[in-house]
C-alpha positions as CSV (number, residue, x, y, z in Angstrom):
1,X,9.7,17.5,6.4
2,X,11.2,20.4,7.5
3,X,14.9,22.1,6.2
4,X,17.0,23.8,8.4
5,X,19.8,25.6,6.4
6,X,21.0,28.6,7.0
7,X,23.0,29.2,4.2
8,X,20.8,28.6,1.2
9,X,22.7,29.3,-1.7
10,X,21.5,28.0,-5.4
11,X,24.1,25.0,-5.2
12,X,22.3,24.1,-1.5
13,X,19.0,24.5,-2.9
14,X,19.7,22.8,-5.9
15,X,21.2,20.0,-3.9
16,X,18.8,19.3,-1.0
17,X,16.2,19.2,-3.5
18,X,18.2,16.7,-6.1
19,X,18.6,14.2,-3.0
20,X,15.3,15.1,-0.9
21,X,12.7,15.0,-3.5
22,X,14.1,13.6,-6.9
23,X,15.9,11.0,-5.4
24,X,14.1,10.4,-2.3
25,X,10.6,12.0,-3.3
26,X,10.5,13.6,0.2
27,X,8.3,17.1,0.5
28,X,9.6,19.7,2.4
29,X,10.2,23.0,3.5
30,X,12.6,25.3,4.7
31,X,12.0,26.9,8.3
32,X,14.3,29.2,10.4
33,X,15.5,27.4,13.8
34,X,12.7,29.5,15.8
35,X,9.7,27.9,13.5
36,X,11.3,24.5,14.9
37,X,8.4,22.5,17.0
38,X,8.4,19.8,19.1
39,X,7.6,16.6,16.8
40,X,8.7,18.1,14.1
41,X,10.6,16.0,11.0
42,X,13.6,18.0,10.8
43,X,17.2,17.8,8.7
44,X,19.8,19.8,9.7
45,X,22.3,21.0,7.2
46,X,24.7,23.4,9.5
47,X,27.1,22.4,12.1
48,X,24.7,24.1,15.1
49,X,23.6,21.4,17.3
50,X,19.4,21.2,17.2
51,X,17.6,18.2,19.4
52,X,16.0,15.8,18.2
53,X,17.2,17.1,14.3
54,X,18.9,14.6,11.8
55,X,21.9,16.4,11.1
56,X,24.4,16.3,8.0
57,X,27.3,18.4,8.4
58,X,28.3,20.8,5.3
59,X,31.2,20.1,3.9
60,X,31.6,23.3,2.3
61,X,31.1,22.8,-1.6
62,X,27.9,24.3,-1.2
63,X,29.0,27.5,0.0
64,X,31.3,27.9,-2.5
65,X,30.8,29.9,-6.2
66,X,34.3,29.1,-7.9
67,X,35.1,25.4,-9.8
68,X,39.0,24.9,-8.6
69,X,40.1,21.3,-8.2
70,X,40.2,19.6,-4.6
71,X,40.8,16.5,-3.4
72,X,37.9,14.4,-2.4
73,X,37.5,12.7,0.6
74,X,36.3,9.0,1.0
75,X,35.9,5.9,2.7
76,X,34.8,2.6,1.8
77,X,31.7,0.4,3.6
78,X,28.7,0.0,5.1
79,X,25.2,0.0,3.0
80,X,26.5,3.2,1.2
81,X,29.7,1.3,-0.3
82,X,31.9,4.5,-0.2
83,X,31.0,8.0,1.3
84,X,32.6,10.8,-0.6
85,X,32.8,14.2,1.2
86,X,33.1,12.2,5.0
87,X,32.5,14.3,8.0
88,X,32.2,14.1,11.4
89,X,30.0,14.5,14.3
90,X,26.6,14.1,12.4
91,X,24.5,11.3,11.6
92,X,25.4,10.6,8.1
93,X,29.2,10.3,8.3
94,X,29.3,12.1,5.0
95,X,28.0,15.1,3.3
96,X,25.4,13.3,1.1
97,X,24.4,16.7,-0.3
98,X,27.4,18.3,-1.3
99,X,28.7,14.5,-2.3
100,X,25.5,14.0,-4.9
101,X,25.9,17.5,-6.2
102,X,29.8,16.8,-7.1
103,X,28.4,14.1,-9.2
104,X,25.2,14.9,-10.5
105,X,26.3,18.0,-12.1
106,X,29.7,16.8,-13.2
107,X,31.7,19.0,-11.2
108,X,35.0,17.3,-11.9
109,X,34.2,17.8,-15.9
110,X,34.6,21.5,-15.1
111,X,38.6,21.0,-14.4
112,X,41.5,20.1,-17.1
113,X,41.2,16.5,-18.5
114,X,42.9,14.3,-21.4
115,X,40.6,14.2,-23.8
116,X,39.8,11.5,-26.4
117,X,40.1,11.6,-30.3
118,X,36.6,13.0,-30.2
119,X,37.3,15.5,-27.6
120,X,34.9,13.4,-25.2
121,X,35.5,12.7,-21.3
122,X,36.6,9.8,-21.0
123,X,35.4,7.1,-17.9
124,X,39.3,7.0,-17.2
125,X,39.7,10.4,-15.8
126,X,36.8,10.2,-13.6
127,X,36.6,9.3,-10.0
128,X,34.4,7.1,-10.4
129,X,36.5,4.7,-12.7
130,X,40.0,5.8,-10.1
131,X,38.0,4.4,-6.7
132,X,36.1,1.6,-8.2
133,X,32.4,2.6,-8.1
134,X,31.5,3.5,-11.8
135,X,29.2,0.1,-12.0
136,X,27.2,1.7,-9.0
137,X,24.3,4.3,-9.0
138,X,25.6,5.7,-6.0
139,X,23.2,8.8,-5.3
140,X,20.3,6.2,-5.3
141,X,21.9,4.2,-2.9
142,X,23.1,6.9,-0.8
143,X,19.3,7.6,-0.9
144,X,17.8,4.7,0.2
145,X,20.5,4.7,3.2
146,X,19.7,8.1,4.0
147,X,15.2,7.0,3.9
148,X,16.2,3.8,6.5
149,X,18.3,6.4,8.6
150,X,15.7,8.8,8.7
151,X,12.7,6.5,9.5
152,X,14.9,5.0,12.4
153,X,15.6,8.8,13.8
154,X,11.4,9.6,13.3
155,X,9.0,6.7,13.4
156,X,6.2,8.5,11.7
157,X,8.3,9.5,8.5
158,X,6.0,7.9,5.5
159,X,8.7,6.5,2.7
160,X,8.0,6.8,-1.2
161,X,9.7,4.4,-3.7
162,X,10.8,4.9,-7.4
163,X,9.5,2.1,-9.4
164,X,11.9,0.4,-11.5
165,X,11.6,0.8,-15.2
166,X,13.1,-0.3,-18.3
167,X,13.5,2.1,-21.5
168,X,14.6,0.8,-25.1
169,X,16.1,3.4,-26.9
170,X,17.1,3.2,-30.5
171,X,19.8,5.7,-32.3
172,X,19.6,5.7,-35.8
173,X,22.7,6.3,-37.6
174,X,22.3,5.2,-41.0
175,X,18.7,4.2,-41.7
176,X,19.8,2.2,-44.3
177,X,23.2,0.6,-45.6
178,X,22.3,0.3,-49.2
179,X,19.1,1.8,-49.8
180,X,17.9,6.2,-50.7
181,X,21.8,7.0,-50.4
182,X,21.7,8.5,-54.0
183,X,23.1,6.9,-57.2
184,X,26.2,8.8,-56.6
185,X,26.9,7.7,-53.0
186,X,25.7,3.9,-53.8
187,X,28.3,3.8,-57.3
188,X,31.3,4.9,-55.0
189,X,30.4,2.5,-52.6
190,X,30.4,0.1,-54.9
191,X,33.7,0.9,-56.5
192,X,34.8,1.4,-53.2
193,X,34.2,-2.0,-52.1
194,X,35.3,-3.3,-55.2
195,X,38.8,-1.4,-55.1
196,X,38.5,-3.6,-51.4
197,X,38.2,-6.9,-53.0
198,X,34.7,-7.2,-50.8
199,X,33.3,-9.2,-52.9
200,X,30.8,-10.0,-50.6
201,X,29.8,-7.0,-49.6
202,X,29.2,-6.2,-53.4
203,X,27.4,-9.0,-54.0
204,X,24.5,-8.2,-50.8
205,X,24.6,-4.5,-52.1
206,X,23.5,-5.4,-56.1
207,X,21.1,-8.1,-54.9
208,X,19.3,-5.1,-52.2
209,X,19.3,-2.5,-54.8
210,X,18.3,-4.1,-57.9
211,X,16.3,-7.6,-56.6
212,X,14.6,-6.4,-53.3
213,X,16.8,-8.5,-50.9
214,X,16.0,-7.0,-47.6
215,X,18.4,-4.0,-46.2
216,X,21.1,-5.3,-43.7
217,X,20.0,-2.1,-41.6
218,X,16.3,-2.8,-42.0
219,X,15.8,-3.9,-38.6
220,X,12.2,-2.2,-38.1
221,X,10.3,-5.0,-37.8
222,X,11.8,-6.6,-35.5
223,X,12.4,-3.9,-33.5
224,X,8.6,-3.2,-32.8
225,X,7.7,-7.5,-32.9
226,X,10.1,-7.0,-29.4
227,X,8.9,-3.8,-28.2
228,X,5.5,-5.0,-28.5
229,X,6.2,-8.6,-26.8
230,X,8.0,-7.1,-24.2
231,X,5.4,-4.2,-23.8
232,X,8.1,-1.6,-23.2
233,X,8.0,2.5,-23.8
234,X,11.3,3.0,-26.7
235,X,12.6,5.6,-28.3
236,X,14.2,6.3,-31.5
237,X,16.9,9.0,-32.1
238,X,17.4,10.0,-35.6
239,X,20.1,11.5,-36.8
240,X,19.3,14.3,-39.3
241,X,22.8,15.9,-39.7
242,X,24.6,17.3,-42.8
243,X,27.2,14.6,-44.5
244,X,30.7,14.3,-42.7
245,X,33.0,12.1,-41.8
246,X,31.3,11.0,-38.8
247,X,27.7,12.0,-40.3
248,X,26.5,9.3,-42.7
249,X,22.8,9.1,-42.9
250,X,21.0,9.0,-45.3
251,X,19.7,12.8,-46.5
252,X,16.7,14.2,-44.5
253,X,14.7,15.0,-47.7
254,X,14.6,11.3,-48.3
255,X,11.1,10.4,-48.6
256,X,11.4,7.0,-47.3
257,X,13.0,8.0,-44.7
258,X,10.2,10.8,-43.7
259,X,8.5,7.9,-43.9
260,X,9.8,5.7,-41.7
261,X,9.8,8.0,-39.1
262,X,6.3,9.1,-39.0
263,X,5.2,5.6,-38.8
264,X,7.6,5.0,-36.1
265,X,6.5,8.0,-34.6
266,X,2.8,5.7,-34.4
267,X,4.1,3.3,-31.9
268,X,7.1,5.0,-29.7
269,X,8.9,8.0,-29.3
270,X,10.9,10.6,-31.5
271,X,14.2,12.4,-30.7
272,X,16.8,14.4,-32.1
273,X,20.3,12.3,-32.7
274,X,22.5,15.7,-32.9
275,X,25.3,14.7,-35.5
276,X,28.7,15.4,-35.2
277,X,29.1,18.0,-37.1
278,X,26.6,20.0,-34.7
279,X,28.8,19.6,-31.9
280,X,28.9,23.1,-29.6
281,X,27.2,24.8,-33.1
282,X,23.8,26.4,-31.9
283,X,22.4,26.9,-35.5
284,X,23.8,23.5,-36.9
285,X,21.6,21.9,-33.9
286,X,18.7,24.6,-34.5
287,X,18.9,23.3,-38.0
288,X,18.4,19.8,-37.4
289,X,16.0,19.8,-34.9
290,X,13.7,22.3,-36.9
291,X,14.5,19.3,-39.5
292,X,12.8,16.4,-37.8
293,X,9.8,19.3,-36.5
294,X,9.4,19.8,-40.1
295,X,9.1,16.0,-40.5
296,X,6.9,15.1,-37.9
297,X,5.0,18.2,-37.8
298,X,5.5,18.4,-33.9
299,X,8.0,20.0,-31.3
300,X,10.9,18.0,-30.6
301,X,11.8,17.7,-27.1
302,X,14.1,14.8,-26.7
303,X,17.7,14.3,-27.7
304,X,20.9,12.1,-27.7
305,X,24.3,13.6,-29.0
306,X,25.6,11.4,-32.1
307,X,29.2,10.0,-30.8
308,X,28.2,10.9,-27.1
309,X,29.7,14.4,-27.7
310,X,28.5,15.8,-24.7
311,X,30.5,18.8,-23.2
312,X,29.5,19.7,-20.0
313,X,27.7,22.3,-19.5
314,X,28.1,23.9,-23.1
315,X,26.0,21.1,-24.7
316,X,23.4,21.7,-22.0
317,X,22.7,25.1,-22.6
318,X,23.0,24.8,-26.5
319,X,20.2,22.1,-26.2
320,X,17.7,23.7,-23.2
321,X,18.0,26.8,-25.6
322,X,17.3,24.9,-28.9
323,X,13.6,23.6,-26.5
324,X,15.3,20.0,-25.7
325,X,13.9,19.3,-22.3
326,X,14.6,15.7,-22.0
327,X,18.5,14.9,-22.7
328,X,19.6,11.1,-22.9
329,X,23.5,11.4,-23.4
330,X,24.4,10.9,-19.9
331,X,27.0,8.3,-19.8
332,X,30.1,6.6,-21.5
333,X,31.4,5.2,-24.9
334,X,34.6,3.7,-23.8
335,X,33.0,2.1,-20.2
336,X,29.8,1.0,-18.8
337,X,28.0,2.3,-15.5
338,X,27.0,5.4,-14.4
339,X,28.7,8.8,-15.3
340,X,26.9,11.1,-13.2
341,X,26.1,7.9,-10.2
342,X,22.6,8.3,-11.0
343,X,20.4,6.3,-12.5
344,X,16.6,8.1,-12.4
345,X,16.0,11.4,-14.2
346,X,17.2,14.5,-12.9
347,X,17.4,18.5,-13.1
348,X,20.8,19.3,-14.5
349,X,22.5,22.3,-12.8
350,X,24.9,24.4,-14.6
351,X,27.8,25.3,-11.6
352,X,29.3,28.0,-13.9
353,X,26.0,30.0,-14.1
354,X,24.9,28.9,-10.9
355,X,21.2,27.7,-11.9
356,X,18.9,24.8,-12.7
357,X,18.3,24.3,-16.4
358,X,15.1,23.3,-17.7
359,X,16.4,19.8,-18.8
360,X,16.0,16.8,-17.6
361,X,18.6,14.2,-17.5
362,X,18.3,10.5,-18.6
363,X,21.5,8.8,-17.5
364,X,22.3,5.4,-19.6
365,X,24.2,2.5,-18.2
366,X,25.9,0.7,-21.4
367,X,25.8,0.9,-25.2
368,X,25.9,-2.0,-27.6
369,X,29.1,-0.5,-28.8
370,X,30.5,-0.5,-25.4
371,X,30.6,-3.9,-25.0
372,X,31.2,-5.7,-28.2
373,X,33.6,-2.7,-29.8
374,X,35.3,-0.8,-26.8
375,X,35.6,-3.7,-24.0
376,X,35.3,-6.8,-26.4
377,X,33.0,-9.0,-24.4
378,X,31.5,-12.3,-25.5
379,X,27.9,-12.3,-25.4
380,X,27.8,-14.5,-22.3
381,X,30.2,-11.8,-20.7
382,X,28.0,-9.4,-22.5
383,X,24.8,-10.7,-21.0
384,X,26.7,-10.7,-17.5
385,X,27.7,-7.1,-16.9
386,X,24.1,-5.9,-18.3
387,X,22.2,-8.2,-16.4
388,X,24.5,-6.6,-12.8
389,X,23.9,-3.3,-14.1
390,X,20.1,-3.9,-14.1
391,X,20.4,-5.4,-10.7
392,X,21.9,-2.2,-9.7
393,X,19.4,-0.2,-10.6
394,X,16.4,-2.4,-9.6
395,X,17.4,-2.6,-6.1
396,X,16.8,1.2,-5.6
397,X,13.6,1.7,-8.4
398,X,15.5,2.8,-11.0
399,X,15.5,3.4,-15.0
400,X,17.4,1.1,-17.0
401,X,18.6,2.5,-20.1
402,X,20.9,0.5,-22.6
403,X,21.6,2.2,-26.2
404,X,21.1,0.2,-29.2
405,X,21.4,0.6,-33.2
406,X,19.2,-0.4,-36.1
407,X,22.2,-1.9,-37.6
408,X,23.8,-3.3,-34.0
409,X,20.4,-6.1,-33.7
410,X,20.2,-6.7,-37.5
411,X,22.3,-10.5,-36.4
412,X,25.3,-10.2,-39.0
413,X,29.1,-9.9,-38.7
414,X,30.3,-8.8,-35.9
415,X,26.8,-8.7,-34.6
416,X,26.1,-12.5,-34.7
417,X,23.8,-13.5,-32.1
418,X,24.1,-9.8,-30.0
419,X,20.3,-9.8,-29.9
420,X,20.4,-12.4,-27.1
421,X,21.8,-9.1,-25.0
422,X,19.5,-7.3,-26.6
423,X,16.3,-9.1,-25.5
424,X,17.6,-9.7,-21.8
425,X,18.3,-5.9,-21.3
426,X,14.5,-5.1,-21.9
427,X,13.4,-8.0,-19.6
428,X,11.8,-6.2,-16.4
């Protein structure tokens, strides 16, 4: 395939490549209008007029170096449910380019927004949430449009599919909720829950610690008995943080917890949970990650943000820096769907510095918080929304990504009967 842009500036190069070959896994290559041949495949991103060329008409994004708020075009229908950035006169009817690169790289997250109790962006202020689209991964479907309107315009395109995936990913919190907190931790627990009156609560606690009653958060087993029935790649984020308010794991010098994670390290994948406290602090997160290297005794390279404190693109740099190539925070704690309308891994750009970063970006589409906590679904309701979400992302060869906890499958409390959504997310 051949590119004919005449204005290549990083965000145009960053773009056309996002949507040509991450999205779409076309090849190509950029050629000037007198290297144009007969036959040849071409896309046309200007507003000149070139025969036989698919156009797409700039919008002007693209050409642009500043991050000042705009108003976005759009218009519902047709097989790409709502174009963003609409033009005229092409054969798109929408700058696909400049649209996925307003998403993908979070542009609105660069302006002013109300912020939550944990200083996150919230799904409300996005505009995905404001024109009704959030549940959809739009860049993929834009992408398959874009593939069936190319193949009509040249016969003898060849098309290339992503195969749809599922990933079980695992953050761990609190390893435990009786056990290796310390004497001092589990005797103020104690007499806190006492001071409570919750008196059941103190009776599980004295019958784990001093008869061998299993741990409420020791979910392990049954973790791996469904990662190996359903055959499926997981991965488990630890969190390795100092103690705060938000920060409640057991210590990192806990032997049974260095434990624990090497074995676990034997049968899926190890990340980095960043805690809390680590938020936008280079050397907290050098710190922890250097913890959980120490640990393992290899690099880290994968991570998920404790809390979903992700900050674009602050958090992004802190973390390619720190030698996190793989990031898995992409998406929402208050809503489900897509933050950045993607749902396949992808190069994050950073539009303040004007560059690709050497992550990659693994976009989520619910938590098990999300929907029990935040929205308050049943687990039939529960089991609704996850199993349109995977839909969603089947249809175009996605990866389907759901976040769970230890303690969120362990089948108590609020938790009763939640592994039935559990299970049916990891179903391919």
């Amino acid at each position: 395939m051949k590119i004919y842009a005449p204005n290549t500036t990083e965000r145009v190069k960053y773009a056309i490549d996002l949507v040509l070959k991450q999205v779409c896994l076309f090849d190509y290559e950029y050629v000037s209008k007198e290297e144009i041949k007969t036959g040849d495949i071409v896309v046309n991103y200007s507003g000149e007029l070139i025969e036989s060329s698919f156009q797409v008409h700039p919008h002007g994004l693209l050409f642009e170096n500043d991050v000042k708020k705009f108003d976005v075009t759009f218009k519902y229908g047709g097989k790409e449910k709502i174009k963003l950035f609409t033009t005229e006169f092409d054969d798109l009817g929408f700058d696909i380019f400049s649209a996925s690169f307003f998403l993908a790289t979070r542009f609105e997250e660069y302006w002013e927004f109300e912020s939550d109790y944990h200083d996150r962006y919230t799904s409300k202020s996005s505009l995905a949430s404001k024109l009704g689209y959030l549940h959809l991964p739009l860049i993929n479907i834009w992408g398959e449009v874009l593939k069936e309107k190319l193949k009509s315009h040249f016969e003898e395109l060849k098309l290339s599919k992503h195969r749809f995936k599922v990933i079980n990913t695992i953050d761990i919190d609190n390893a435990w909720a009786y056990l290796n907190k310390g004497a001092l931790r589990a005797s103020g627990a104690m007499a806190k829950a006492g001071a409570q009156l919750k008196l059941s609560e103190m009776g599980d606690r004295a019958k784990v610690l001093s008869s061998g009653k299993n741990d409420p958060f020791d979910t392990y087993a049954y973790l791996k008995k469904v990662q190996d029935d359903k055959g499926i790649e997981s991965i488990y984020f630890f969190l390795l943080g100092d103690r705060g308010e938000f920060d409640k794991n057991v210590p990192h010098t806990s032997k049974d917890l260095q434990r624990m994670i090497n074995q676990i390290s034997r049968y899926a994948k190890i990340g980095i949970h960043p805690s809390y406290g680590s938020y936008l602090k280079p050397k907290q997160l050098d710190k922890e990650i250097e913890r959980l290297n120490s640990i393992t005794d290899n690099e880290v390279s994968l991570s998920r943000k404790h809390f979903l404190k992700l900050s674009i693109p602050e958090t992004y740099r802190n973390l390619e820096k720190a030698g996190i190539t793989n990031d898995y925070s992409m998406g929402y704690a208050d809503n489900i769907g897509f933050r950045a309308s993607i749902c396949t891994p992808y190069t994050f750009f950073d539009v303040l510095q004007n560059k690709d970063l050497n992550i990659k970006v693994h976009p989520f589409a619910y938590m098990d918080g999300t929907l029990n906590e935040y929205l308050g679904l049943s687990i039939a309701d529960a089991k609704e929304k996850v199993a349109s979400l995977k839909q969603q992302v089947k249809e175009v060869g996605g990866v389907f990504i759901g976040i769970w906890h230890n303690e969120t499958v362990n089948d108590k409390g609020i938790w009763k009967g939640w592994r039935e959504v559990y299970e049916m997310g990891l179903d391919s």
